[in-house]
N, CA, C and O atoms as a GROMACS GRO file, in nm:
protein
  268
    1UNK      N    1  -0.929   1.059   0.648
    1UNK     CA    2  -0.833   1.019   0.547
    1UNK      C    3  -0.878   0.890   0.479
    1UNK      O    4  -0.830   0.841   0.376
    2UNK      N    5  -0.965   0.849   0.542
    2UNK     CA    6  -1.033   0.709   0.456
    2UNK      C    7  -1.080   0.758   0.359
    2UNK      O    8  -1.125   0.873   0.352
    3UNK      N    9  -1.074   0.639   0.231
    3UNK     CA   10  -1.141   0.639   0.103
    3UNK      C   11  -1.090   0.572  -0.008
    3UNK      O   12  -1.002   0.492   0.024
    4UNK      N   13  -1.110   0.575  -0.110
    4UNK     CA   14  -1.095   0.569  -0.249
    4UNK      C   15  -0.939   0.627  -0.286
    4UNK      O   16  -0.897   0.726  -0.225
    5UNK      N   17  -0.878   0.577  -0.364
    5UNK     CA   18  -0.719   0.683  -0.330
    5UNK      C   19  -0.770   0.721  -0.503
    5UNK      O   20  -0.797   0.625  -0.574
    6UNK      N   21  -0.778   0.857  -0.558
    6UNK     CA   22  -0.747   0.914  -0.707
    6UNK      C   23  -0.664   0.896  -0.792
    6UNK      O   24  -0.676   0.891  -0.914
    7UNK      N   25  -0.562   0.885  -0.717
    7UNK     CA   26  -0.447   0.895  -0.818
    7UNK      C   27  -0.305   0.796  -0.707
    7UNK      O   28  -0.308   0.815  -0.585
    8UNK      N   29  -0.226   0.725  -0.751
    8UNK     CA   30  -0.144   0.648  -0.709
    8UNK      C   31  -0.104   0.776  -0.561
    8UNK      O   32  -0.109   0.898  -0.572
    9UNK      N   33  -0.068   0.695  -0.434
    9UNK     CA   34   0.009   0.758  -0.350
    9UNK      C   35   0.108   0.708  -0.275
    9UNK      O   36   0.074   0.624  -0.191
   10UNK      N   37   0.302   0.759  -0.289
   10UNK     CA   38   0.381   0.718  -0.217
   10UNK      C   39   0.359   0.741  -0.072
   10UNK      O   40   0.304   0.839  -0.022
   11UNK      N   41   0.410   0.641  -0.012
   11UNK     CA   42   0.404   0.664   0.126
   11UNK      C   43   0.549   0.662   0.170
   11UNK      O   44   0.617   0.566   0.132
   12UNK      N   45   0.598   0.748   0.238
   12UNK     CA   46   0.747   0.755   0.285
   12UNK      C   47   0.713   0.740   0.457
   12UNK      O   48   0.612   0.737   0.528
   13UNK      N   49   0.869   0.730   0.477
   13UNK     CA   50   0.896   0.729   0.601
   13UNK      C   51   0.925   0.835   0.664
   13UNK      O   52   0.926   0.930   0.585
   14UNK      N   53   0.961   0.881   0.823
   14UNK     CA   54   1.064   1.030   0.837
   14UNK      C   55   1.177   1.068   0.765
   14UNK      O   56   1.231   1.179   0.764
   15UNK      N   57   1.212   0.960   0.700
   15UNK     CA   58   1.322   1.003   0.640
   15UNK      C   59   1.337   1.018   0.467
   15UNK      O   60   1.423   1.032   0.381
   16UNK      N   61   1.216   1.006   0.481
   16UNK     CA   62   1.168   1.050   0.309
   16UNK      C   63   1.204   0.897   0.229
   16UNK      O   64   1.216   0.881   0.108
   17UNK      N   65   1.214   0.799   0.329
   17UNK     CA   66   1.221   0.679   0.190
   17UNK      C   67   1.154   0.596   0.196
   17UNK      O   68   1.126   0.535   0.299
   18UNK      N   69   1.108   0.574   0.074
   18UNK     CA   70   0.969   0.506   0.115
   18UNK      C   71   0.931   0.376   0.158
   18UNK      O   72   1.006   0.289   0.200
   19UNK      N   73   0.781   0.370   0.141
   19UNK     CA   74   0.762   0.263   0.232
   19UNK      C   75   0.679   0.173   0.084
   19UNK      O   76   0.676   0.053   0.058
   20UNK      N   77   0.639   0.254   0.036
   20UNK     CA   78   0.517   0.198  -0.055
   20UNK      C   79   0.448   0.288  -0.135
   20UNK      O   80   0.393   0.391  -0.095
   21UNK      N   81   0.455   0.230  -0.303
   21UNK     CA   82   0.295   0.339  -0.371
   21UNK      C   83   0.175   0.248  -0.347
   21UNK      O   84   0.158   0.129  -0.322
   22UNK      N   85   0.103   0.352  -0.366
   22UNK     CA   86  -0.052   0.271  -0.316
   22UNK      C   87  -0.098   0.278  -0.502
   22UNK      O   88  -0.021   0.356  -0.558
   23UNK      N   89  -0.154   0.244  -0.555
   23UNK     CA   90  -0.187   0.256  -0.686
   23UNK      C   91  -0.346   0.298  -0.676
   23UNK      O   92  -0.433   0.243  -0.609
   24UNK      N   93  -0.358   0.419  -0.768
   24UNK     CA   94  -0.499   0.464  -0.780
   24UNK      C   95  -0.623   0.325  -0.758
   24UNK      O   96  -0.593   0.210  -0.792
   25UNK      N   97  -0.758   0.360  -0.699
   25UNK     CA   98  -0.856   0.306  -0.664
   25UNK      C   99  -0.825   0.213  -0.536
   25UNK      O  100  -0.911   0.128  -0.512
   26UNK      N  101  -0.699   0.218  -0.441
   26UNK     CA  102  -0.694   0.140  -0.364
   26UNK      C  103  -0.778   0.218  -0.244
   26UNK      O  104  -0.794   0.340  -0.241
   27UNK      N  105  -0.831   0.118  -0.140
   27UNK     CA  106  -0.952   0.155  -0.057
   27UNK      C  107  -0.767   0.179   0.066
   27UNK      O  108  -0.671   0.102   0.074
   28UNK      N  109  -0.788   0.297   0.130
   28UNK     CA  110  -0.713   0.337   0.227
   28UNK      C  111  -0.784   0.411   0.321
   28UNK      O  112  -0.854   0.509   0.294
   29UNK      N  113  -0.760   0.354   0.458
   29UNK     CA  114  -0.830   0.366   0.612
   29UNK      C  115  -0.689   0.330   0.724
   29UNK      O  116  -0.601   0.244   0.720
   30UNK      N  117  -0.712   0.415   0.795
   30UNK     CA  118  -0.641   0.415   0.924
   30UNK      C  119  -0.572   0.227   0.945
   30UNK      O  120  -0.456   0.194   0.921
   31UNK      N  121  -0.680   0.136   0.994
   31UNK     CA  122  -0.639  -0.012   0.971
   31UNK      C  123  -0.546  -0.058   0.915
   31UNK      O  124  -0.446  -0.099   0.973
   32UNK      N  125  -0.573  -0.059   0.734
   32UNK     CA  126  -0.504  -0.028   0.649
   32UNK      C  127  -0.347   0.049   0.688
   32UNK      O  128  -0.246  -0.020   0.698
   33UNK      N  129  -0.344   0.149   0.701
   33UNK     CA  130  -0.204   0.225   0.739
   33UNK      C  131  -0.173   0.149   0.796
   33UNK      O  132  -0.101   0.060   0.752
   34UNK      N  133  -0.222   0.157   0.934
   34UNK     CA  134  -0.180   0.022   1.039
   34UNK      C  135  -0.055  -0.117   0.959
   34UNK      O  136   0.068  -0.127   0.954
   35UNK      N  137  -0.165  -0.196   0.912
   35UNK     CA  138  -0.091  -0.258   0.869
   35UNK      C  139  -0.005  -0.309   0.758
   35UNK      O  140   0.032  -0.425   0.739
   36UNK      N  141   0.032  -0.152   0.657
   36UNK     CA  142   0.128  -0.097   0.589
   36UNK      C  143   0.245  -0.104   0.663
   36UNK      O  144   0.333  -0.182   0.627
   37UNK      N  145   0.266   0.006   0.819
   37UNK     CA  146   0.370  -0.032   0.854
   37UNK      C  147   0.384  -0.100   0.981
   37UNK      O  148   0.432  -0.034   1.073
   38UNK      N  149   0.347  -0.237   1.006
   38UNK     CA  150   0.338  -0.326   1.063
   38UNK      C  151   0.435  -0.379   0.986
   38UNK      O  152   0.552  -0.375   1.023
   39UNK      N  153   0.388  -0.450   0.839
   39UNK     CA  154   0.474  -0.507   0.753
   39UNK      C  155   0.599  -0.465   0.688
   39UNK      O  156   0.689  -0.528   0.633
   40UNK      N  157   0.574  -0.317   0.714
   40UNK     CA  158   0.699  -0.284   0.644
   40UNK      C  159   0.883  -0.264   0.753
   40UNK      O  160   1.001  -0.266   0.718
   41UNK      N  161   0.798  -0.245   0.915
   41UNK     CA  162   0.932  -0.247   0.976
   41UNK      C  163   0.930  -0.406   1.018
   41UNK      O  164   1.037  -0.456   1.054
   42UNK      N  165   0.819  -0.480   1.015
   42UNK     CA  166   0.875  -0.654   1.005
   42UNK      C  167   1.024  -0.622   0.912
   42UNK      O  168   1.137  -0.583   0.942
   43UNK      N  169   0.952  -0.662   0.783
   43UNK     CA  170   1.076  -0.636   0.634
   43UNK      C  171   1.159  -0.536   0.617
   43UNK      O  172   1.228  -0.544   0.515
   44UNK      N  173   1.174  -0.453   0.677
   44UNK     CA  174   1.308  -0.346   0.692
   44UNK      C  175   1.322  -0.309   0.548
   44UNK      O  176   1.435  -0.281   0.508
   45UNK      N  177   1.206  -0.306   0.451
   45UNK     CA  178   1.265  -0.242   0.334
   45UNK      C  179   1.133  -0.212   0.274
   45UNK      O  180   1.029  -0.268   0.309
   46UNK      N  181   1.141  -0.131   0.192
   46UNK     CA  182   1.009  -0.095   0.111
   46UNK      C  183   0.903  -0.206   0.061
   46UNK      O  184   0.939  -0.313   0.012
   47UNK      N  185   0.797  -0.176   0.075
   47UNK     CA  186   0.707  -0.291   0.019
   47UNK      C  187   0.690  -0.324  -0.100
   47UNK      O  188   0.689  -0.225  -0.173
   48UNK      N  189   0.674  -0.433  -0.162
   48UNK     CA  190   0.638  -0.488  -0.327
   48UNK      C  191   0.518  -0.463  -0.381
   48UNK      O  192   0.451  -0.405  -0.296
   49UNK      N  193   0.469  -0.476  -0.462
   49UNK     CA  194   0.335  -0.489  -0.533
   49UNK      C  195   0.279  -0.669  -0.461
   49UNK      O  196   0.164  -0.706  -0.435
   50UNK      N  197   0.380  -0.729  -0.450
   50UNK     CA  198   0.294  -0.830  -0.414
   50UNK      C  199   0.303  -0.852  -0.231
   50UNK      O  200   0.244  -0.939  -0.167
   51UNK      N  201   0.374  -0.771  -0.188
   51UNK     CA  202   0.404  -0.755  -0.058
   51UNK      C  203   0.233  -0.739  -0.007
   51UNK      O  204   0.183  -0.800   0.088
   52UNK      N  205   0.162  -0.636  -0.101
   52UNK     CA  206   0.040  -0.554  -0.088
   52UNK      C  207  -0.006  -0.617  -0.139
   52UNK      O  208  -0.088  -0.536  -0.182
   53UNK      N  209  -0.045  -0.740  -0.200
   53UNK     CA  210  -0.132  -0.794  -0.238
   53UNK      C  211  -0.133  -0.939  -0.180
   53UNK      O  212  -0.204  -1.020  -0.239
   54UNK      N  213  -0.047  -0.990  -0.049
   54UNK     CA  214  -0.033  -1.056   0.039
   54UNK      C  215  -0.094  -0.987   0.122
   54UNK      O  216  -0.161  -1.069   0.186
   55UNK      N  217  -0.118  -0.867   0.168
   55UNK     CA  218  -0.134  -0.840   0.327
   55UNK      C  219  -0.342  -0.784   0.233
   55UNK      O  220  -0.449  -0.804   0.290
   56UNK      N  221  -0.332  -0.747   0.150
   56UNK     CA  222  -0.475  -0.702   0.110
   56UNK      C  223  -0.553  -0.804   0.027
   56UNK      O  224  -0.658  -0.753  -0.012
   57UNK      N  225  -0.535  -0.958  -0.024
   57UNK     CA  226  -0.613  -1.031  -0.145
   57UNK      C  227  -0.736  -1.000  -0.202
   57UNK      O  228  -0.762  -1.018  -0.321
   58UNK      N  229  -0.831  -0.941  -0.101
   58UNK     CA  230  -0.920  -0.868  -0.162
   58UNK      C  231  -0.935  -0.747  -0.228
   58UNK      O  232  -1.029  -0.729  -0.304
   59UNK      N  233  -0.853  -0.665  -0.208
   59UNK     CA  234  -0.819  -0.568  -0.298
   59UNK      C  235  -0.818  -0.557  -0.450
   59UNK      O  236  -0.732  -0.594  -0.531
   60UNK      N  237  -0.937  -0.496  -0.469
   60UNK     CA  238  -0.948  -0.503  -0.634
   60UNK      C  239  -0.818  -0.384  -0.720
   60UNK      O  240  -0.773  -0.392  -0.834
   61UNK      N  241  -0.795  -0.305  -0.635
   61UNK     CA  242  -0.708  -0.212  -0.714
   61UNK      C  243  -0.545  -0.283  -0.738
   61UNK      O  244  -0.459  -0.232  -0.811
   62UNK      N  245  -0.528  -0.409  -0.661
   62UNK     CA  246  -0.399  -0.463  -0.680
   62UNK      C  247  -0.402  -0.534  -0.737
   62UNK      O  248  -0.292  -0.588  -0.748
   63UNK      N  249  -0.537  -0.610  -0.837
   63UNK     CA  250  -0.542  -0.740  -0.928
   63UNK      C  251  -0.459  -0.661  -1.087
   63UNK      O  252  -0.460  -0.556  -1.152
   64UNK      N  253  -0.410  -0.765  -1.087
   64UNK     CA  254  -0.342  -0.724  -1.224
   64UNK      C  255  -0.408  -0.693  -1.334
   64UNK      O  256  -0.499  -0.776  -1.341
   65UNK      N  257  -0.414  -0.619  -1.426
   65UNK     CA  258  -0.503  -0.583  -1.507
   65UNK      C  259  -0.440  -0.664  -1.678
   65UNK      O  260  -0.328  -0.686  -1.725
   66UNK      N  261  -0.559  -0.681  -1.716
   66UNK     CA  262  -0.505  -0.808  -1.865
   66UNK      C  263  -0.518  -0.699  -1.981
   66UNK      O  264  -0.589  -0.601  -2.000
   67UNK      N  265  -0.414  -0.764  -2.050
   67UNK     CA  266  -0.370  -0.666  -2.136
   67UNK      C  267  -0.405  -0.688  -2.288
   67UNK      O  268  -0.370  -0.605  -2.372
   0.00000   0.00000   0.00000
């Protein structure tokens, strides 16, 4: 399941609500998952765009793009 993500992907919970979109070109690996929901049952609520760009800074797919 590691790789490159194509196209944006929600991530839900068992109960279908989510946790987080991942936005196309983000690098996703097991680790990664890991500590998706690490952070997300810390915060008891869905993650932010900057939630994910606190727990990833190197992540090029979460830098904001200039317009």
């Amino acid at each position: 399941m590691a790789g490159k993500l194509k196209e944006p992907r929600v991530i839900t919970d068992h109960n279908r609500e989510p946790v987080c979109i991942l936005p196309a070109g983000f690098y996703f690996d097991d680790a990664r998952w890991d500590r998706i929901w690490e952070r997300y049952e810390e915060k008891g609520e869905s993650l932010t765009h900057e939630d994910l760009r606190t727990l990833f800074p190197d992540e090029p797919a979460l830098v904001p793009r200039k317009v």
